[in-house]
C-alpha positions in Angstrom: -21.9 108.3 81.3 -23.6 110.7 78.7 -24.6 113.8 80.1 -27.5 116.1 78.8 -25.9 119.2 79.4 -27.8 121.8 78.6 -30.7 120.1 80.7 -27.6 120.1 83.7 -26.3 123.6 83.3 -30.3 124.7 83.0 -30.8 123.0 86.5 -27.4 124.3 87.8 -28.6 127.8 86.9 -31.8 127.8 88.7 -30.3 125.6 91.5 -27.3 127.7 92.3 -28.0 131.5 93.9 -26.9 134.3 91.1 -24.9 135.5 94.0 -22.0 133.0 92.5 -20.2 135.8 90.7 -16.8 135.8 89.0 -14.6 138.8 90.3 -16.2 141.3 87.8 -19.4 140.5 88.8 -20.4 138.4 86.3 -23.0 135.3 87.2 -21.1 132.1 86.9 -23.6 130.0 89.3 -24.6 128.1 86.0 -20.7 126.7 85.6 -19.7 126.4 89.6 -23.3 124.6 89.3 -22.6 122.3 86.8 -18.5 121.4 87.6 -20.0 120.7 91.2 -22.4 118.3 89.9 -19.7 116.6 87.4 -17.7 116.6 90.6 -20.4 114.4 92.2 -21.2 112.5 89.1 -17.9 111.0 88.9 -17.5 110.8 92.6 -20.4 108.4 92.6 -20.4 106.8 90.1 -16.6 106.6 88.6 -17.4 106.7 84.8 -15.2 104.9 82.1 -16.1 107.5 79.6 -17.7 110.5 80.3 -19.3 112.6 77.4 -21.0 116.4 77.8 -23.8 116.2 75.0 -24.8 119.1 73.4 -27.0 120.8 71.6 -25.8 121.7 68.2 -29.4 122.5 67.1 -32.0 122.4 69.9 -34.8 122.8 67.3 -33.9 120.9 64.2 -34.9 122.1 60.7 -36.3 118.2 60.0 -38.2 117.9 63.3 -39.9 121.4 62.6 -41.0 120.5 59.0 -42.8 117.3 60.0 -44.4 118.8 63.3 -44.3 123.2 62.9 -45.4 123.6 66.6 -42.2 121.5 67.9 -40.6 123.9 70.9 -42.2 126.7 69.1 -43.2 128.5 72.4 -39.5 128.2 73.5 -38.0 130.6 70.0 -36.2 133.8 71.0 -35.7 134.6 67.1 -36.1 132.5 64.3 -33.5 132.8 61.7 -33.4 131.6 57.8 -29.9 130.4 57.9 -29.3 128.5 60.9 -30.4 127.5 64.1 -33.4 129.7 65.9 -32.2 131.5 68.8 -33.4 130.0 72.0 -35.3 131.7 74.6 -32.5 131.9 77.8 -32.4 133.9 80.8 -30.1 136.8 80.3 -27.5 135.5 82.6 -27.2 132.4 81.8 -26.4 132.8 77.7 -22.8 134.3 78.2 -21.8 131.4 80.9 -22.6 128.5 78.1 -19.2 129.5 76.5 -17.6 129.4 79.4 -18.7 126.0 80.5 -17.4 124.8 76.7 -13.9 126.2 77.3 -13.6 124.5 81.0 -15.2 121.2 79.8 -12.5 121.9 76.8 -9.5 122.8 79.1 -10.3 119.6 81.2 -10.7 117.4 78.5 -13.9 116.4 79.0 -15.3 114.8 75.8 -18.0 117.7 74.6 -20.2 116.5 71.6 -22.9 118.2 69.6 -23.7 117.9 66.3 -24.3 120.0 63.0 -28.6 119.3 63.1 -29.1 117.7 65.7 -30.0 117.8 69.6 -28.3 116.6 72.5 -31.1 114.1 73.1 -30.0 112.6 69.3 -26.4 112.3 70.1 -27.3 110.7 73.6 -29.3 108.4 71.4 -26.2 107.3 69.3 -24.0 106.5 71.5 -26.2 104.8 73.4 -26.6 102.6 70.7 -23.2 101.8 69.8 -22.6 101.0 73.7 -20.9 97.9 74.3 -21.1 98.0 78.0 -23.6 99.5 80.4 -24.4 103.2 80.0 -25.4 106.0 82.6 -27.5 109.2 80.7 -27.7 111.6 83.1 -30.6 114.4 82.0 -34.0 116.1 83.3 -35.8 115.6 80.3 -38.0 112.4 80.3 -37.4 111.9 76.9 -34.7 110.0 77.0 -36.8 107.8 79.0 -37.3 105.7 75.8 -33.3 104.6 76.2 -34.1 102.9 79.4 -33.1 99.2 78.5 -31.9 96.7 81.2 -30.7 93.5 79.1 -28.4 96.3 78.2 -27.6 97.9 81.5 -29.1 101.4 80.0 -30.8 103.6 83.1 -31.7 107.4 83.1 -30.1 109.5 86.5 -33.1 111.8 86.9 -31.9 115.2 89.3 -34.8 115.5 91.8 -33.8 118.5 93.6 -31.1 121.0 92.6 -28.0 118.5 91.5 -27.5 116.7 94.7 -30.4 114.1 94.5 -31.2 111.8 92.0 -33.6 109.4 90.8 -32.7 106.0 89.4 -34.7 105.5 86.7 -34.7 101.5 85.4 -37.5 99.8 83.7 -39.3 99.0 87.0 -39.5 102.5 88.0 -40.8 103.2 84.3 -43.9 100.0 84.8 -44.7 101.2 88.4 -45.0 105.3 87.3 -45.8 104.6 83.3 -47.1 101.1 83.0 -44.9 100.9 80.2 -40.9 99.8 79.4 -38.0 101.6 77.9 -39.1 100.9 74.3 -42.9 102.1 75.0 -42.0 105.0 76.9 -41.5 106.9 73.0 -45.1 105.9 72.3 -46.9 106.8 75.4 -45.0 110.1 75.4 -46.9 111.2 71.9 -49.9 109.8 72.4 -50.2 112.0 76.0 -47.9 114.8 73.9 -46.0 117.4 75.8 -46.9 121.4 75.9 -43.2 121.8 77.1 -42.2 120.7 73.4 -45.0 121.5 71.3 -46.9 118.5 70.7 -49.7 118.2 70.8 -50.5 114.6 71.3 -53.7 113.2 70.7 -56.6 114.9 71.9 -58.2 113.2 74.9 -56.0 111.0 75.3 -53.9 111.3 78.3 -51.2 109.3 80.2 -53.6 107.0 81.8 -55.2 106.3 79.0 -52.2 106.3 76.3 -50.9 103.3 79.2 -54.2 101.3 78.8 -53.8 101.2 75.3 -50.3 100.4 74.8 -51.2 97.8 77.1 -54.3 96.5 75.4 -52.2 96.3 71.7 -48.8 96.7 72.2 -47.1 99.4 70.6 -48.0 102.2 68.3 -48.4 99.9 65.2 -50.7 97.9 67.3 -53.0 100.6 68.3 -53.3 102.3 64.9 -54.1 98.4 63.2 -56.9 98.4 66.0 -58.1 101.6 64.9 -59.0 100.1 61.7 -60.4 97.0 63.3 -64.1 97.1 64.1 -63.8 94.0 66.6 -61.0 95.9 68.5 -61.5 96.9 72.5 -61.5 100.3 71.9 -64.5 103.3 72.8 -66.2 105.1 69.9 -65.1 108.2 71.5 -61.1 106.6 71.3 -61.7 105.0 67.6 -62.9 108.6 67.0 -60.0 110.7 68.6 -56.8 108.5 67.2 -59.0 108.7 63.7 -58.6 112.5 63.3 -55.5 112.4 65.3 -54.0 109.7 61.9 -51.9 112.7 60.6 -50.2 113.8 63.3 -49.8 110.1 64.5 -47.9 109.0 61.1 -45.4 112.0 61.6 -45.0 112.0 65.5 -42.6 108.8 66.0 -40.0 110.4 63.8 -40.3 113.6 66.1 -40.2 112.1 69.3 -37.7 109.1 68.8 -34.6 110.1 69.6 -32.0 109.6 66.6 -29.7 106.2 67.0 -27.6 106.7 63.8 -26.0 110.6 64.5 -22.6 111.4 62.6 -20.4 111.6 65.5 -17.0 112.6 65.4 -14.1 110.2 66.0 -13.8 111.8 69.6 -11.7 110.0 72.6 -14.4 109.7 75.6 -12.4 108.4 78.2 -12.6 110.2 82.0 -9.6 112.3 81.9 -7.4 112.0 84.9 -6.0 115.7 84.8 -6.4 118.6 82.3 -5.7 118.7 79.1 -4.9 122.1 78.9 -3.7 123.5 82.4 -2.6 126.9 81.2 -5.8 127.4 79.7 -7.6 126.4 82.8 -5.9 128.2 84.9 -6.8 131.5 83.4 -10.1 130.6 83.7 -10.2 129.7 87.3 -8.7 133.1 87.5 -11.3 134.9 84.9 -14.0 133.8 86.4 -13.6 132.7 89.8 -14.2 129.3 89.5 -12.8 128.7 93.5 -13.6 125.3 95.0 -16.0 123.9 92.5 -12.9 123.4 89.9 -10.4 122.4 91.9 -12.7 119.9 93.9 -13.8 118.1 89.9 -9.7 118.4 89.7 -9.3 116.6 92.8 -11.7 114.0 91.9 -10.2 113.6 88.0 -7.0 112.4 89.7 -7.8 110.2 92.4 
């Protein structure tokens, strides 16, 4: 089970009242959020390995260069020496450390990697899977992982963290019209404001499905751009003409990475903490109540 955490905690903050305080009076409904939802992740699911994905770079440098308006809108403060500061609610910035050190203390696996996003590292080990594999994330994206032969599926939170969607490759045909492996091409054709792309003008989901199931893939469309006999409008020949620059850079952007550098980490469910003295002090610090010791209870069953 790979978890997209940031997309979790995200959910878990806006999901969870700001009422959840620690005993300063310090927001921790972002952590209780997210521990609860682990809780019920493993709960239903009983994981062999479990990994917390993150974000070591949410707006790579390489992903920038070949497409400048990629998650522009979301930039708090760009900065020439390493990752730009992402826009986050106020409260929910100092809880992210605290979630690492409790995913730490607990020894849950937590994975992110110099240049890279979360969505990359998903990617990765998904790829060098030997057995069915549960990615667990609001962001469509990772859509394009979706691969029955090799037990691959997307749990897709619905409402708050309680509910979620089951997302194989026959929920993908019925919503999409497309599999797994063409959900990467649809995506930048249609584009997607809530990342900066652009996609090609005109072209929107129903029509980016027509097409990719008039010729195939990406490859096929662009060789039927060039192809006077081809089924395709003036207006369409016209639009994915103009559109050939962004087209030839856009499948490097919106392919998630398969072939991350990921550290010799053990991923297996742990069945009690790793470090209790740590985790103890921050149940106390920060009031973490029920929601940790219910994950605890379900670690050791």
């Amino acid at each position: 089970m790979l978890l997209d955490t940031a997309s979790l905690y995200f959910r878990a903050y806006f999901g969870v009242p700001d009422s959840v305080k620690a005993p300063d009076g310090t927001p921790v409904n972002a952590v209780r959020g997210l521990l609860d939802f682990i809780d019920r992740l493993v709960k239903d699911h009983r994981p062999d390995h479990l990994v917390a994905c993150m974000d070591a770079d949410w707006r790579p440098h390489w992903r920038v260069e070949l497409i400048p308006s990629y998650k522009a809108h979301r930039v708090a403060e760009e900065r020439p020496a390493g990752p730009d500061e992402e826009e986050v609610p106020d409260t929910l910035s100092p809880q992210v450390p605290v979630i690492e050190a409790v995913l730490d203390a607990l020894g849950i696996a937590r994975v992110g990697v110099p240049g890279y996003e979360a969505d990359d590292v998903i990617g990765t080990y998904t790829a060098r899977a030997t057995g069915p594999v549960d990615i667990v994330t609001g962001d469509r994206d990772l859509y394009q992982l979706v691969d029955d032969a090799r037990g691959v599926r997307v749990l897709y939170p619905v409402k708050g963290v309680g509910t979620l969607n089951l997302v194989d490759e026959a929920a993908l045909r019925e919503k999409y019209g497309v599999d797994g492996s063409g959900y990467a091409d649809l995506a930048l054709l249609r584009g997607d404001p809530s990342d900066g792309l652009l996609g090609v003008p005109g072209i929107g989901e129903k029509t980016a499905a027509k097409l990719l199931a008039e010729f195939g893939d990406l490859a096929g469309i662009q060789a039927a751009v060039d192809d006077p006999k081809a089924k395709l409008t003036p207006s369409q020949r016209k639009r994915l003409t103009e559109a050939g620059p962004y087209l030839a850079v856009a499948p490097k952007v919106v392919r998630v990475a398969g072939d991350v550098p990921l550290p010799d980490t053990g991923t297996a469910l742990p069945r009690g903490p790793r470090d209790p003295g740590a985790l103890d002090a921050l149940a106390a610090r920060w009031g973490l109540g029920g929601s940790l010791q219910r994950l605890l209870t379900t670690l050791t069953v």
